[in-house]
C-alpha positions in Angstrom: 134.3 100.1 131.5 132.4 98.3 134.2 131.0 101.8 135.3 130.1 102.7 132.0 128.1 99.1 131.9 126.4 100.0 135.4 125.6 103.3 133.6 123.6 101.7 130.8 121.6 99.8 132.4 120.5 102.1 135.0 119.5 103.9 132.2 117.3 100.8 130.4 115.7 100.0 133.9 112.3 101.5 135.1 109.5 101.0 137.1 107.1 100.1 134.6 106.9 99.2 130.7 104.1 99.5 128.7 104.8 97.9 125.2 102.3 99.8 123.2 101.2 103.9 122.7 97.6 103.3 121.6 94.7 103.6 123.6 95.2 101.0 126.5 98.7 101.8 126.4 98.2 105.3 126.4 96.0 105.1 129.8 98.6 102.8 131.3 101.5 105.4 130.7 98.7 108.3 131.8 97.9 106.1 135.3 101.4 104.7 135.9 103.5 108.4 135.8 100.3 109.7 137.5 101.1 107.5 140.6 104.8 108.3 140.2 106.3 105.7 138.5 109.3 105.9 136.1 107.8 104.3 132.9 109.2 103.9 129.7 106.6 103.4 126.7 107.5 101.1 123.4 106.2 101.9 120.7 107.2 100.1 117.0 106.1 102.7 114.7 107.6 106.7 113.9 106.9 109.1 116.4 103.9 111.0 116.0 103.4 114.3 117.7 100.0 115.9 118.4 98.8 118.6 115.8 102.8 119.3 114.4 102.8 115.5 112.8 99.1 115.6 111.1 100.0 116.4 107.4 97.0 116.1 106.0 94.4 117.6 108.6 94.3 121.5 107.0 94.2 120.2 103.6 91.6 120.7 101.2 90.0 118.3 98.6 91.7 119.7 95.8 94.9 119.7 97.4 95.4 116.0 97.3 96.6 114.9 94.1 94.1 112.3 93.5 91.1 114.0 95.3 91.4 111.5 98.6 91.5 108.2 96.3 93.1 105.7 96.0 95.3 105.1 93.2 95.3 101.6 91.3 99.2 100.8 92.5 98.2 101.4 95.9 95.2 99.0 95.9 97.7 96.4 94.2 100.1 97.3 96.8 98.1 96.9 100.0 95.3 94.6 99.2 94.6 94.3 102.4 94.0 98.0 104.0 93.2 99.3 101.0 89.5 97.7 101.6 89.4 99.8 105.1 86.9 102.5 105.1 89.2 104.4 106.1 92.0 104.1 104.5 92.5 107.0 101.7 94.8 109.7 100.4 94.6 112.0 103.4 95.0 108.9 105.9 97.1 106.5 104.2 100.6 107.5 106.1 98.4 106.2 109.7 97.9 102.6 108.3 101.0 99.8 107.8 101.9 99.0 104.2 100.7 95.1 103.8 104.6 94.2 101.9 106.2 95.5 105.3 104.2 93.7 107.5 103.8 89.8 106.3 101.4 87.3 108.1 99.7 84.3 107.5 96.1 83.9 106.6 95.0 80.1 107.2 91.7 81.8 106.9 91.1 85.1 105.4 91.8 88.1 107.8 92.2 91.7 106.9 94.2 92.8 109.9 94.4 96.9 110.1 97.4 97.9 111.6 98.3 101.7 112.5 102.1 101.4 113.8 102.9 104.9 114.9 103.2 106.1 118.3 98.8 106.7 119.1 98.0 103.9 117.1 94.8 103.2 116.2 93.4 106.0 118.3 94.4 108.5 115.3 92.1 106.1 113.2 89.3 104.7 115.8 85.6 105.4 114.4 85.2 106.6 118.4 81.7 104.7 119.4 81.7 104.6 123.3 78.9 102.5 124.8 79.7 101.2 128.2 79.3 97.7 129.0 75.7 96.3 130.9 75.9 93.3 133.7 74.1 91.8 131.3 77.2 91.2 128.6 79.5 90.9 131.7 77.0 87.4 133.0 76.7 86.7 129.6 79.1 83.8 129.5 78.2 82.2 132.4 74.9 82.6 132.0 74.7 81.3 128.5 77.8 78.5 128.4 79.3 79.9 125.5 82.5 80.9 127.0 84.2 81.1 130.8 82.7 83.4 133.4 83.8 87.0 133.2 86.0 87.3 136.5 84.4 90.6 137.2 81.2 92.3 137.0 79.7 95.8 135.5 80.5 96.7 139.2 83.7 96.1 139.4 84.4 98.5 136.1 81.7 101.5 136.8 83.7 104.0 138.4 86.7 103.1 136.2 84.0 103.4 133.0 83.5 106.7 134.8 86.9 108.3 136.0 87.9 107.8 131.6 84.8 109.0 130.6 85.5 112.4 132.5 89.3 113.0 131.2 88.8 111.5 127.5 84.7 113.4 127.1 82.3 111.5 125.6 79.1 112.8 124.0 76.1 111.0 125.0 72.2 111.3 125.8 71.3 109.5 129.1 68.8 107.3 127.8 67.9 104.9 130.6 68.2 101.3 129.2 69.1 98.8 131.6 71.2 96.9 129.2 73.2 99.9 127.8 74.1 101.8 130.7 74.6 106.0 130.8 78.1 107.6 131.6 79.4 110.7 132.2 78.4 112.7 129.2 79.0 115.7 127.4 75.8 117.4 125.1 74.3 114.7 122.8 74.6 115.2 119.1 71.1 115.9 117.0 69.7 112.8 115.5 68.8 114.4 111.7 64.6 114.6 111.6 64.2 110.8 110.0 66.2 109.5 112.7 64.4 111.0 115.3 61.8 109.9 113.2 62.4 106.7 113.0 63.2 106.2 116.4 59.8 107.6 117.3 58.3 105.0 115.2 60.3 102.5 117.0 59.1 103.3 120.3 55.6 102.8 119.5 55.9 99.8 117.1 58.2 98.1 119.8 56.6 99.8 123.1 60.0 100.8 124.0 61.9 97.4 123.5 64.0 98.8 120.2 65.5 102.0 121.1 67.0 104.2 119.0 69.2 106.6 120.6 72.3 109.3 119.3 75.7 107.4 119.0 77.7 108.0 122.3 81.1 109.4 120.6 84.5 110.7 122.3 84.2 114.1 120.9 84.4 117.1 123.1 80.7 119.0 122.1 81.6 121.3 124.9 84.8 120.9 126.5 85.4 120.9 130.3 88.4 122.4 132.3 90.3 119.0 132.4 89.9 119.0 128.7 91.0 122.2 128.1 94.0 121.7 130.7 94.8 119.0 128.1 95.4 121.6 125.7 92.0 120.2 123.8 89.4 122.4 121.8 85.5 121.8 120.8 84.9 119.1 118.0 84.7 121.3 114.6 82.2 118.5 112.7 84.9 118.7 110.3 84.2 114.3 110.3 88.1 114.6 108.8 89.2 112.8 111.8 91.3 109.8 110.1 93.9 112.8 109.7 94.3 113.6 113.1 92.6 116.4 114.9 94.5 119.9 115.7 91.8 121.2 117.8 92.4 117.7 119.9 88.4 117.6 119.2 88.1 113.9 119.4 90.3 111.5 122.1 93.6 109.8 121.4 96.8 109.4 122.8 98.5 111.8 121.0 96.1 114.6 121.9 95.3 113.5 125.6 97.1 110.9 128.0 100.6 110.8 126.4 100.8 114.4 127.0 99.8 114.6 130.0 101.8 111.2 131.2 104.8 113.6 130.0 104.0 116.5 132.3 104.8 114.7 135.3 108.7 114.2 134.4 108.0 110.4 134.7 107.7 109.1 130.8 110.2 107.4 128.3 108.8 107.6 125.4 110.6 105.3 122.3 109.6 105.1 119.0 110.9 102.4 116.5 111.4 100.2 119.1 110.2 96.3 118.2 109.1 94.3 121.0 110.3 91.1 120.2 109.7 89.1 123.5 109.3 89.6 127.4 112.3 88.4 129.5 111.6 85.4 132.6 113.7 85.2 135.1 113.7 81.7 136.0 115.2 82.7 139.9 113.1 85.2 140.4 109.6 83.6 139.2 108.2 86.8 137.1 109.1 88.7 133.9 112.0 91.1 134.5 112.2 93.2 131.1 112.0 93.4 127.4 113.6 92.6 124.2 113.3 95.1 121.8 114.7 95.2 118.2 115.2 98.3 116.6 112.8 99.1 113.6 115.6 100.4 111.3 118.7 99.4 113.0 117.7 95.9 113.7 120.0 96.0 116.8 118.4 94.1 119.8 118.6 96.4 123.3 116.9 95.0 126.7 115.1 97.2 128.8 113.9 96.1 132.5 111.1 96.8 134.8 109.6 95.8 138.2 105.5 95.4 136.1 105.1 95.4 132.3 102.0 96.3 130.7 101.3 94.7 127.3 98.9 96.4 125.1 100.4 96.1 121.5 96.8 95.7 120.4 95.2 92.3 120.5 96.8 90.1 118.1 100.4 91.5 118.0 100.1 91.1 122.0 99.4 87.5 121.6 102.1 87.4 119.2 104.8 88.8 121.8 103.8 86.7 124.9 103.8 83.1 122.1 107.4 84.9 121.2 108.1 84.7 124.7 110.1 81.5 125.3 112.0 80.1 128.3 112.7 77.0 130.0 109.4 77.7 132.4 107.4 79.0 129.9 108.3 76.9 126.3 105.1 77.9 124.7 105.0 81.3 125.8 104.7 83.5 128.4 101.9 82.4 131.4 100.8 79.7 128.5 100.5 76.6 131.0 97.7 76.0 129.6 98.3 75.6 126.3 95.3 78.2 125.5 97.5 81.0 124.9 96.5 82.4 121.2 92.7 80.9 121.6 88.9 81.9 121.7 90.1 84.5 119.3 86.2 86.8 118.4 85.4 89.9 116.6 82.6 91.4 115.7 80.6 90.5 112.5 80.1 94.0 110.3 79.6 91.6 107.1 76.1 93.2 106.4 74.2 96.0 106.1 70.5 97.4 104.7 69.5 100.7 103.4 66.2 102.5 101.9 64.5 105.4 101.0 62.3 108.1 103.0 59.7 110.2 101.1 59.0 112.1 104.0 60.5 115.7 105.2 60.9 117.3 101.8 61.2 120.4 103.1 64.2 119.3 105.4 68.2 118.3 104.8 71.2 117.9 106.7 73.7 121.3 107.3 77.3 120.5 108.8 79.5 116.9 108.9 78.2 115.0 112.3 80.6 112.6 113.5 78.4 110.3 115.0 75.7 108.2 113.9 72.3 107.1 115.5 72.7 103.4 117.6 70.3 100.3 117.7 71.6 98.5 121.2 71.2 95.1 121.1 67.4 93.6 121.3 68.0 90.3 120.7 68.6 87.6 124.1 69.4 90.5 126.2 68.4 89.3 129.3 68.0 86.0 128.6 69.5 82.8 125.9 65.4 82.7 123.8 64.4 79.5 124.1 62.0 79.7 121.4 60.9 81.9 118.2 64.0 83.6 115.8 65.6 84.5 118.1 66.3 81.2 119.3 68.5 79.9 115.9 71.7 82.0 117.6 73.5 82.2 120.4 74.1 86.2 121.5 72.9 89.5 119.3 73.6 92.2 117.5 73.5 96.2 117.7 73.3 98.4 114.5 74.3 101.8 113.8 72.0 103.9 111.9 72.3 107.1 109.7 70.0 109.3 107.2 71.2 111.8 104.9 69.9 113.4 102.2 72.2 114.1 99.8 72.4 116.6 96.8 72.1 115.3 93.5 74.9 115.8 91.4 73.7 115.6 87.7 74.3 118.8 86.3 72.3 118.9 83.0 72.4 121.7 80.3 75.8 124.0 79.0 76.3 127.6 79.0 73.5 129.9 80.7 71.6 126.6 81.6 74.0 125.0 82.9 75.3 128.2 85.4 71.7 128.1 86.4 71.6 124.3 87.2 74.4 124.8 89.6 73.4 127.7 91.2 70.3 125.5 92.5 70.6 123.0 94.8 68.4 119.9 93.9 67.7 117.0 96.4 66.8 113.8 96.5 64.6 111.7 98.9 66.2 111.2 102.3 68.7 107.7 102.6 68.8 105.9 105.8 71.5 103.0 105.9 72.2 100.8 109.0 75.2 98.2 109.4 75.4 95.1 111.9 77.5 94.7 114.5 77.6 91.1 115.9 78.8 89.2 119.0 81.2 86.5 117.7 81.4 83.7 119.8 85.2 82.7 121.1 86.1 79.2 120.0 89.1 77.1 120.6 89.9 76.7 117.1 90.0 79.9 116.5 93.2 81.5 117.0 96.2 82.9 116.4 99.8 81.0 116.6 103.3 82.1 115.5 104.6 80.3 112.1 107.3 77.7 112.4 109.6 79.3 109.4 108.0 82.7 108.3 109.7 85.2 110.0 109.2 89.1 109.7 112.1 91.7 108.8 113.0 92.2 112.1 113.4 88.4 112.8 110.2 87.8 114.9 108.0 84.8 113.5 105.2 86.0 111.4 101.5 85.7 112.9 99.2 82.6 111.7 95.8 84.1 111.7 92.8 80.9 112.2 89.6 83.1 112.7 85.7 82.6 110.7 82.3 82.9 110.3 80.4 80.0 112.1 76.9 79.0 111.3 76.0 81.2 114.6 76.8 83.9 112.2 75.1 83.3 109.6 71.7 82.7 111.5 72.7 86.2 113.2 73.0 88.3 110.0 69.4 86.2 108.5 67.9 87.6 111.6 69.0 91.2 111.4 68.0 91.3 108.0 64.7 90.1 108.6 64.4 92.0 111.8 65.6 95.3 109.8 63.6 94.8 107.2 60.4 95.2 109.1 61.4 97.6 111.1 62.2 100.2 108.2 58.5 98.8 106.8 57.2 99.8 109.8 59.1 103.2 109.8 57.8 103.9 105.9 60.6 103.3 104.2 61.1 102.0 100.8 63.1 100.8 98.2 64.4 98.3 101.0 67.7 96.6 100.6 70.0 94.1 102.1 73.9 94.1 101.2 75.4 90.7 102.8 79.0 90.7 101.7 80.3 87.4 101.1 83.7 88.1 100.1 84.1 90.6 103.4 86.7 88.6 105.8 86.6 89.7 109.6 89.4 92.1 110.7 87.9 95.3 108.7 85.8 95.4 111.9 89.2 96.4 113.8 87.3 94.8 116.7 89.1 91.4 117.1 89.7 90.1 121.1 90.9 87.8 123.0 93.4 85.0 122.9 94.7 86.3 126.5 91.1 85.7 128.3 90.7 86.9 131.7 89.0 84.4 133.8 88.6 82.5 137.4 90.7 79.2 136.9 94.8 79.0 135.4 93.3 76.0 133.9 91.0 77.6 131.6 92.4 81.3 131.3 95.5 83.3 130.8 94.5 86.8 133.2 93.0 86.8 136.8 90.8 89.9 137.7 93.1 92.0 138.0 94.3 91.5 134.6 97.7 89.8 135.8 98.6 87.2 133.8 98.2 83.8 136.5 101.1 82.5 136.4 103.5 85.8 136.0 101.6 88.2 137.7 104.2 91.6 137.3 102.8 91.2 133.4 99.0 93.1 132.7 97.5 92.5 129.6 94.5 95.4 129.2 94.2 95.5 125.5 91.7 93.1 123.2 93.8 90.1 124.1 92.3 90.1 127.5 88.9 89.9 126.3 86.6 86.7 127.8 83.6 87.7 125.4 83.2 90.5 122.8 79.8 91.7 123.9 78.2 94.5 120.6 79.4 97.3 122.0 82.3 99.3 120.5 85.2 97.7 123.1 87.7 100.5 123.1 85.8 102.1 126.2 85.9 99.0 128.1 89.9 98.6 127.4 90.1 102.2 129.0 88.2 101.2 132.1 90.3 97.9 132.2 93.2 99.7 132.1 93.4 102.1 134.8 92.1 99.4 137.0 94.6 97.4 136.5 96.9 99.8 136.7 95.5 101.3 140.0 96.4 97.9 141.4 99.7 97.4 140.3 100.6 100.3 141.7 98.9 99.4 144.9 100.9 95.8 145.3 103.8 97.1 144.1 104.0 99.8 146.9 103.4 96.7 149.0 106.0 94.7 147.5 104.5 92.3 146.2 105.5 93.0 142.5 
């Protein structure tokens, strides 16, 4: 028996864990195997393979048997993720029924969950814009949160070395404050957003650009991509469902594969994380408790480094889950800041209007990918003065124009044959949504509830996040700003949708609560990422956030990963892991 004991847990012991198959954790598992290490990769939802496990992605409209929509018990069902975008007939099976998955709203939050192993990369809207210095001084320069620990220096070549392996489409547009990458071919801006990015330049001289969205879709695949097993994007824009042609990057299609090629990877599915295990001897985390999603049977798995990327909140949640004598109030949580400065980004409100221009134009194909209004407002400086001034941070924008066919189909028999057979359309429709910098506050956060507890015993989430009045004088200003810049573009019928009732979360974007910073007294993570007072644990997803910046953040947790994981692997070979 004792042999048989030794046996087990030689086989639950590893080099590395990375709790999490999404995007960070996906890059950690890619980086870690890559340098040799044996890593084993938790995951709490069903195994999801690449192209074999898509359902939905072959199926036509009239296939479904509500045409894509949602029916009514669903929408009473999941209140919650039923108000994604994104969530629909052909995608529902990648999003979290709300019953399953209890928290607690002290404030309202829509949290989107995708538990399955890729997680949210099967369902990202794939916007990559790197970082400028200018976001990473930011906080420092302004006072509005901690400085960053690290620079855009620090995090180019890393911005670079993911660009290459996951492709990302992009123009090299030259702005100081949104810097280029490594790109593939741009898409086409349609003729009113060229257009109106033309009018841009010479209302603005150049200080509002509008440039083609810089996506992770492979326009024309390179040799690494197609060593991935990865095809050209088809435009299909039917990407919720997952992508057979691996057209777009996830884990599924890209770095868990390849992290299995090398021998080194453990994947396992339905396994909850339910805390990290201290060692009170040895001064650092030794392993994992997981419970298992449908047996409910508790194993422990053990590690030299962990890597926590369950995704921003739920890794907050583990590390407050994480209790010992040294660390009562969670893991690294000396502070008592663990599960604070909690931002997001502010999508509450968008504009649209109508172009009378290009008549003789429309739109052929699906483009998945949108135009992109970087951030104009106290770029390079806090605006002392002006409208500006009446908030702290900015905003970027995405922007699209379409003209769609109308639909009305007047007339029966013969005339109504004829009415079909001709395409009729109307004027051209731009839209443009927000995306705001949130600014991280101590009260708001997340904290684990003192008697809720989940199915598989873990305490549910408390979620404490809001608008602030900084918000609200953000979203005045883009309206007004938006406003006369569509004027000035010739657009009419100009009009503002500010969404009262819409709660953050259904941005997806929400950071921090894990900050990375320069003093233990006022941050969880060091440079590195290493949490300051256990330093064998990473944390690369959301959580680690300091400031949310406008950009899309999901390039930036790539870049943070396989930095930190590039050093982990480095201090471990000199022991000092």
């Amino acid at each position: 028996m004792t042999f048989l004991s030794i046996d087990s847990l030689r086989n639950r012991t590893f080099d590395a864990i990375v709790v999490g198959s999404g995007i960070s954790g996906g890059w950690a598992a890619k980086e870690l195997t890559g340098h040799g290490l044996r890593t084993l990769v938790l995951e709490r939802g069903r195994d999801v393979r690449h192209v074999t496990d898509y359902p939905t992605t072959m199926m036509n409209p009239w296939e479904f048997p509500h045409g894509r929509h949602l029916t009514t018990e669903t929408r009473q069902t999941s209140p919650i993720v039923s108000r994604c975008q994104a969530f629909n007939e052909d995608s529902a099976h990648f999003f979290v029924k709300d019953a399953e998955h209890p928290y607690v709203q002290e404030k309202p939050f829509d949290w989107i969950r995708g538990y399955q192993v890729g997680g949210k990369s099967l369902l990202w809207a794939r916007q990559t814009q790197r970082w400028s210095p200018y976001d990473f001084d930011g906080p420092a320069r302004d006072g509005f949160a901690v400085p960053w620990p690290i620079g855009y220096d620090d995090l180019a070549p890393w911005y670079g070395y993911v660009e290459k392996f996951a492709g990302i489409s992009g123009n090299k547009d030259g702005l100081p404050h949104l810097p280029d990458g490594e790109f593939l071919p741009p898409h086409e801006q349609s003729c009113v957003e060229a257009h109106f990015s033309q009018q841009m330049a010479r209302h603005y001289c150049g200080t509002r650009p509008v440039i083609i969205g810089r996506c992770a879709h492979l326009t024309s695949p390179q040799p690494v991509h197609f060593e991935q097993g990865r095809g050209q994007c088809q435009n299909r824009n039917l990407c919720q469902r997952g992508c057979p042609y691996g057209g777009y990057f996830s884990s599924n299609a890209a770095t868990l594969p390849w992290a299995a090629r090398t021998g080194k990877l453990t994947l396992r599915p339905d396994s909850v994380v339910h805390s990290l295990i201290f060692d009170e001897k040895k001064g650092k985390a030794t392993g994992v408790r997981v419970v298992d999603a449908h047996t409910k049977q508790t194993t422990e798995y053990f590690a030299k480094i962990i890597f926590v990327n369950a995704a921003a909140l739920n890794t907050n949640l583990i590390l407050l889950n994480s209790i010992s004598n040294r660390f009562p109030n969670g893991l690294g949580n000396d502070n008592g800041l663990l599960g604070r400065y909690v931002a997001f980004h502010n999508y509450r409100t968008s504009i649209t209007a109508e172009y009378e221009g290009f008549l003789d134009k429309t739109t052929e194909g699906i483009r998945p990918n949108m135009s992109y209004i970087p951030r104009f407002r106290n770029v390079f400086r806090q605006e002392t003065s002006g409208p500006a001034s009446r908030f702290l941070r900015g905003y970027a924008a995405g922007f699209r124009a379409g003209r769609p066919a109308l639909t009305q189909a007047p007339g029966f028999g013969e005339e109504l044959k004829q009415t079909l057979l001709q395409t009729r359309y109307g004027p051209w429709r731009v839209h443009s949504h927000m995306m705001g910098e949130t600014i991280p506050k101590v009260d708001s956060f997340v904290a684990l509830d003192p008697v809720r507890k989940d199915p598989w015993g873990i305490p549910q989430l408390r979620i404490s996040v809001g608008y602030d009045e900084n918000d609200e004088n953000m979203m005045a200003d883009y309206h007004e700003q938006l406003t006369e810049m569509f004027t000035k573009a010739g657009f009419t019928n100009i009009t503002t949708h500010d969404d009262t009732t819409k709660a953050p979360g259904l941005d997806i974007h929400e950071m921090g609560g894990v900050r990375m910073g320069h003093d233990p007294k006022t941050s969880l993570l060091n440079r590195w990422n290493q949490l300051h007072a256990c330093p064998n644990v990473f944390v690369t997803d959301g959580a680690c956030m300091t400031s949310t910046a406008t950009q899309n953040p999901s390039l930036t947790y790539m870049a943070l990963t396989v930095r930190a994981a590039d050093y982990a692997v480095k201090e471990l070979k000199k022991k000092n892991l």
